[in-house]
N, C-alpha and C positions, 0 to 999 in steps of 0.2 A: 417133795418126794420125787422120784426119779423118771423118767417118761414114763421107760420101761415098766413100771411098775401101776402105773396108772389103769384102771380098768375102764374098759370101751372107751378109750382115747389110744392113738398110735398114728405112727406117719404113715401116710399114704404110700405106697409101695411106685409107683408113677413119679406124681408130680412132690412128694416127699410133704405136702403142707400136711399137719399136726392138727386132726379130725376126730370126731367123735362118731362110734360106729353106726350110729343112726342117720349122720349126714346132718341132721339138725344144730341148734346150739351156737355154735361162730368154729370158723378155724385157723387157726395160724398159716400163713403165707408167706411167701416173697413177692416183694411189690418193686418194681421199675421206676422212679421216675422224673423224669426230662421238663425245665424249664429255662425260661430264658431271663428269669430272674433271681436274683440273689446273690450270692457269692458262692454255694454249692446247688449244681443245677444240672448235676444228673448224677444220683445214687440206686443203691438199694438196701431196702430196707425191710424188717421180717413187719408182720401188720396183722391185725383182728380183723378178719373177716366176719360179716355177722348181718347176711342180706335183708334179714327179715327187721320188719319195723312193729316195735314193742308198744306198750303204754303205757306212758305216765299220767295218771287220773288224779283229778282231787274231787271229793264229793264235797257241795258247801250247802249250807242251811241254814235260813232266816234263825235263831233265837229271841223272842221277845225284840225285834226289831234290827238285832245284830248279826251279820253272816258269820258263822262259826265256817270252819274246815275240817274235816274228819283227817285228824292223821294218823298214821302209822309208826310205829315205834320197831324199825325193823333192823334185823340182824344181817349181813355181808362180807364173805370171808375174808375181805380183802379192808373191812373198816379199819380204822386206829381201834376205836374202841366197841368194836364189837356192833351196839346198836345205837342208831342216829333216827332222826326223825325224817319219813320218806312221804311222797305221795299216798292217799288213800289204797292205788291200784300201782303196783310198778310190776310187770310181767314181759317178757318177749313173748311172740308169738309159740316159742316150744314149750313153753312153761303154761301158757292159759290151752294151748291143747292136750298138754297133758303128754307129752312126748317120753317123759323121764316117771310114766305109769304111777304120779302122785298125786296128793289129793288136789281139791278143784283147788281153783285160785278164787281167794272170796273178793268178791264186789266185782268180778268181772262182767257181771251182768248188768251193771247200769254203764259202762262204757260203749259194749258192740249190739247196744241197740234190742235190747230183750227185757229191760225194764222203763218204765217211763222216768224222762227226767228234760232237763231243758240245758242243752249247751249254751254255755256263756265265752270259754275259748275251746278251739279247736287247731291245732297248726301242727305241720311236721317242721320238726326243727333238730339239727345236726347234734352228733355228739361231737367231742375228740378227733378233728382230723390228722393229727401226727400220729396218733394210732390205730385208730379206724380207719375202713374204709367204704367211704360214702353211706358211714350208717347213719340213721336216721330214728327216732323217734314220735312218736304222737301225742304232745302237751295238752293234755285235756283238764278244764274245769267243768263241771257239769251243777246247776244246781238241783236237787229230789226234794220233794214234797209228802214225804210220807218217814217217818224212821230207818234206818236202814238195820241189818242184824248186826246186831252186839258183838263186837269181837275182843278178844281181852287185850290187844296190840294196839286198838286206836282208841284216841279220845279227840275230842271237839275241842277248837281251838279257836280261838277270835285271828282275824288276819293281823291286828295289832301284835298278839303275842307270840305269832311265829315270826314275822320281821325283830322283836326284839329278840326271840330267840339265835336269829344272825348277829350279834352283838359277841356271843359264846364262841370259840371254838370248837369245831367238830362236832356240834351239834344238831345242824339241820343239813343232811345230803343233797348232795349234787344234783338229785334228779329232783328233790321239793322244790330248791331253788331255781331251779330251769321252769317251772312249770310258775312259780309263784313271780317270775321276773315277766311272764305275758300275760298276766293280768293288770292290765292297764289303771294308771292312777287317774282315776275320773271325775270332771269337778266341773257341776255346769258350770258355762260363761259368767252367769250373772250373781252367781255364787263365789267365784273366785275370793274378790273381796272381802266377803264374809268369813271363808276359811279362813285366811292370810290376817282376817284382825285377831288379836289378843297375841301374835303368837310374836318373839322378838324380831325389831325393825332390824334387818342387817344382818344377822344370825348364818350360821351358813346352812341349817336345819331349813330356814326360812327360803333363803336364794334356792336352796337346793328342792323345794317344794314349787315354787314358781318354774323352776325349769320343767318339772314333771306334768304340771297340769297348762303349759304351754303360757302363761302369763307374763313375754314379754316375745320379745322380737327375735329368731336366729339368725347368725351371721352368712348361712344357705340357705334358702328352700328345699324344700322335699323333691321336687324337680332338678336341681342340680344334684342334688347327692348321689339322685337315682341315675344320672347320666354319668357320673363320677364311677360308679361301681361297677355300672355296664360297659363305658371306656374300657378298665381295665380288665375284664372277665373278657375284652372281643381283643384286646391287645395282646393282653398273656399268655405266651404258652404255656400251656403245663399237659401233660401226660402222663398219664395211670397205665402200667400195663401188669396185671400177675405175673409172676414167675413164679418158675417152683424153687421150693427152701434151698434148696441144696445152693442155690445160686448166691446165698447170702455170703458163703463162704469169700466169696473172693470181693467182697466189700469190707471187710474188717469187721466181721460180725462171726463167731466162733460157737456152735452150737457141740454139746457134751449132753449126758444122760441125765444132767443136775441142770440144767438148763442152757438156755441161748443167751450171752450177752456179747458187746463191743469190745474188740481187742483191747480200747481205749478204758475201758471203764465208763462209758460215757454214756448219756440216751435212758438206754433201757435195760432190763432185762424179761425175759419169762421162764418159768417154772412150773412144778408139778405143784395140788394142795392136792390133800385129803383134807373133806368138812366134815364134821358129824354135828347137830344143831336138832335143837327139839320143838323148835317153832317154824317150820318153813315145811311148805307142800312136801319135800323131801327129808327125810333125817338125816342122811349121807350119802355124797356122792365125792367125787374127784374131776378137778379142770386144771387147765395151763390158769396162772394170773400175769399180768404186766406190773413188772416192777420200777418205777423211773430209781435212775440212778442219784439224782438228788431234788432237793425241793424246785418248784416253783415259781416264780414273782409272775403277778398280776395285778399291775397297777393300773389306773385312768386317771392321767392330768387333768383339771377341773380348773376352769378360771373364769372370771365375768368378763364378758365381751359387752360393750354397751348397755351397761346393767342386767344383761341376761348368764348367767351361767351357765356356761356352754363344757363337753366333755371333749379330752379330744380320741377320735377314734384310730385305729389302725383299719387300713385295708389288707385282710393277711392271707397269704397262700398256705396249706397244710399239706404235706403227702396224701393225704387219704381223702382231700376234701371232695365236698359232692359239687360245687359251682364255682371251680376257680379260686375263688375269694371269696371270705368273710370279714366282717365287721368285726373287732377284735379289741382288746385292749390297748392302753398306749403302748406298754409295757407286758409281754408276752413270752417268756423266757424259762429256759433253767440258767440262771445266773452261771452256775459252775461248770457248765458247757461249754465256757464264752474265758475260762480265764487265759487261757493261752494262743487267743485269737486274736490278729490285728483290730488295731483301734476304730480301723473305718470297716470293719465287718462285724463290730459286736452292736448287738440289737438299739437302733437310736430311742434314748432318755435312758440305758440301762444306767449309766453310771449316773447321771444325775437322782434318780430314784433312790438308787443305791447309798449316796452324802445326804441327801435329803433334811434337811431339820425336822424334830419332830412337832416343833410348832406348827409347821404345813401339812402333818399328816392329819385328816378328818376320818379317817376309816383305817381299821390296822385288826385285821383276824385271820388266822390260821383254819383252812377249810380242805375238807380231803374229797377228793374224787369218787368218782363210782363204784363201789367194793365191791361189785360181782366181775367186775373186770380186771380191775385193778390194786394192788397191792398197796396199802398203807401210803395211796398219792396223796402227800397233804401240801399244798400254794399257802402263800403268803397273797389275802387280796389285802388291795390297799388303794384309797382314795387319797389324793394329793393336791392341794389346794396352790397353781404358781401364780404367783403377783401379775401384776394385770400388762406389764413391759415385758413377762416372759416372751421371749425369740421362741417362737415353733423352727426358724426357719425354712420356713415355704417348704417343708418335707413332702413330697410327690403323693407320697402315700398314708396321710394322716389329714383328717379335717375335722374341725371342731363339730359338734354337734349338739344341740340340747336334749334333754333328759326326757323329753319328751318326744323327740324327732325319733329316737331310738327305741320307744316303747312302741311308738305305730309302725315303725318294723316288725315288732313281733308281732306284729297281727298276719304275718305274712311269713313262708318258710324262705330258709336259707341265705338272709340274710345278716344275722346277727350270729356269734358263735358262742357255746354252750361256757367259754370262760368270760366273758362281757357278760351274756345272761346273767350270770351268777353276780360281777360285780350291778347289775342294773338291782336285783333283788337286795345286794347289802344297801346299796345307796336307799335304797326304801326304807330300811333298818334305821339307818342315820336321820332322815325327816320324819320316822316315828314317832322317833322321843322326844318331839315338839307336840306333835298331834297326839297321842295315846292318851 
């Protein structure tokens, strides 16, 4: 729908950014910004402002010796199909206070500390930085000891059956997946063995479960990787500065009353919705959505280094990000952004991902983005298995890592980014279907 027509949303009469008349919620901006890497390294860009930090909950509970997950089967104006399976709790701060005078948010109370329960993960961890900025999230698992209240939208679910659930397309959201990628694959030392018998010798189910529960050797320590990241977050410049919208104009970004998109066709776009829904604290309201202009790819190269299966990572800069740099995919793109760009400026391994055999591909699912943000974002992730001679070529900014190296990052914020997250939780999908 049209701005204009959008109730308690309109541009700022000042700074022109696209708010909601409460101040609450996120708002559209113009964003600044200056680095000294890449091949474009100083734009502007329109961006989701959105300060406040939300939560992502999962409730879990022993069953007869098995930890179940309580999920949520929730609805998103912005899903492909409507409803996908979310965290127990997914709320921003405007939504659990009640900003938009609708009803409570259920299970809020075992997250901000008013019911008893026992954290098991705790961490802020980044969404989206090419469209965000420096927003931030709260990935909470909590385990409770008592029943929680009945709600007709969730059921209990084994951790087994929602990693198969990432097998599906579209089925389990962005933010389940975020939250289910920092709970760590845990396997005492002395145990290892024990897991690893019965299951196939050589398998890539197999390789790929050894690299999780740390059962072999990696080609860094945790000490260089971490001096690797910090290197480049004290080298790089980068710079964030608001501007107001109006400024976008003269970047090739063309804002009408049907929305804001790129002269180019290219990126992004945002626009008006009206929702009406009969399951969510609200029954109707209206927001801007981000719309990307085409799909996705998010790949992670995977190969055995010295019989350990190692991933390789990106070190990536975003417009919006909160520290510089994140940990990223190998492979990190809208492929169709990139067709009419010199060779040594389209994203490196794009075109090798792209001819790929599909004998090499281990992982291949269609997974869609946040729908209260974003409009029907659905990525291509994909796991890719290259022979053991494949040439990284000493790329500055990519180093292999094991699947384990990367999980004890997420015990910690801001360093892993919410599209790796996602592929760390399908890769759990893939060594399910040995163990389940």
């Amino acid at each position: 729908m049209p701005f204009s027509t959008m109730e308690r949303w309109s541009f700022h009469p000042e700074d022109g950014r696209l708010a909601h008349d409460s101040g609450r919620f996120f708002s559209i901006e113009g964003l600044h910004v200056r680095t000294n890497f890449g091949w474009r390294r100083d734009w502007i860009q329109p961006i989701i402002v959105q300060p406040e930090i939300g939560f992502l909950g999962l409730i879990v509970r022993e069953f007869d010796g098995v930890l179940h997950a309580l999920v949520q089967a929730k609805a998103e104006p912005g899903n492909i199909n409507a409803v996908q399976l979310s965290p127990t709790l997914q709320a921003t701060r405007s939504n659990y206070t009640r900003v938009h005078n609708g009803a409570h948010v259920p299970f809020i109370e075992y997250f901000n500390g008013t019911r008893p329960h026992r954290p098991l993960v705790d961490v802020l961890q980044s969404e989206q930085g090419s469209w965000f900025l420096r927003k931030r999230n709260r990935n909470m698992v909590v385990e409770v000891f008592e029943d929680p209240p009945e709600h007709p939208n969730c059921r209990w679910l084994t951790l087994a059956q929602l990693r198969a659930m990432l097998r599906y397309d579209n089925v389990v959201n962005m933010d389940l997946r975020s939250v289910l990628a920092c709970i760590p694959t845990r396997v005492e030392p002395d145990a290892v063995g024990r897991v690893l018998d019965g299951l196939s010798e050589g398998s890539f189910e197999t390789r790929l479960l050894r690299s999780f529960v740390g059962a072999g050797t990696p080609v860094h320590n945790m000490n260089t990787l971490l001096s690797w990241i910090s290197d480049v977050r004290t080298t790089r410049e980068f710079v964030q500065r608001t501007r107001p919208l109006a400024d976008i104009d003269r970047s090739g970004w063309i804002r009408r009353d049907d929305g804001i998109e790129h002269e180019d066709k290219k990126y992004f776009s945002i626009f008006g919705v009206s929702v009406t829904t009969g399951h969510r604290e609200v029954r109707s309201w209206m927001q801007p959505l981000l719309s990307p202009a085409n799909h996705g790819m998010l790949a992670l190269l995977v190969k055995e280094i010295d019989g350990t299966l190692h991933a390789l990572v990106h070190l990536r800069t975003e417009a919006g990000g909160h520290d510089v740099a994140e940990l990223a995919a190998t492979v990190h793109c809208q492929p169709d952004n990139y067709t009419d760009v010199p060779e040594e400026h389209r994203p490196t391994y794009l075109d090798y991902v792209l001819d790929v055999p599909r004998t090499r591909i281990r992982y291949d699912a269609w997974h869609s983005e946040e729908g209260g943000r974003f409009y029907r974002n659905e990525n291509r992730y994909m796991l890719v298995e290259v022979p053991e001679d494949f040439d990284d070529g000493g790329a500055p900014d990519h180093r292999w890592m094991t699947f384990g190296q990367i999980t004890d990052l997420l015990a910690h914020s801001h360093y892993v980014n919410i599209q790796l997250r996602s592929l760390v939780a399908c890769a759990s999908a893939v060594y399910n279907r040995a163990t389940a």
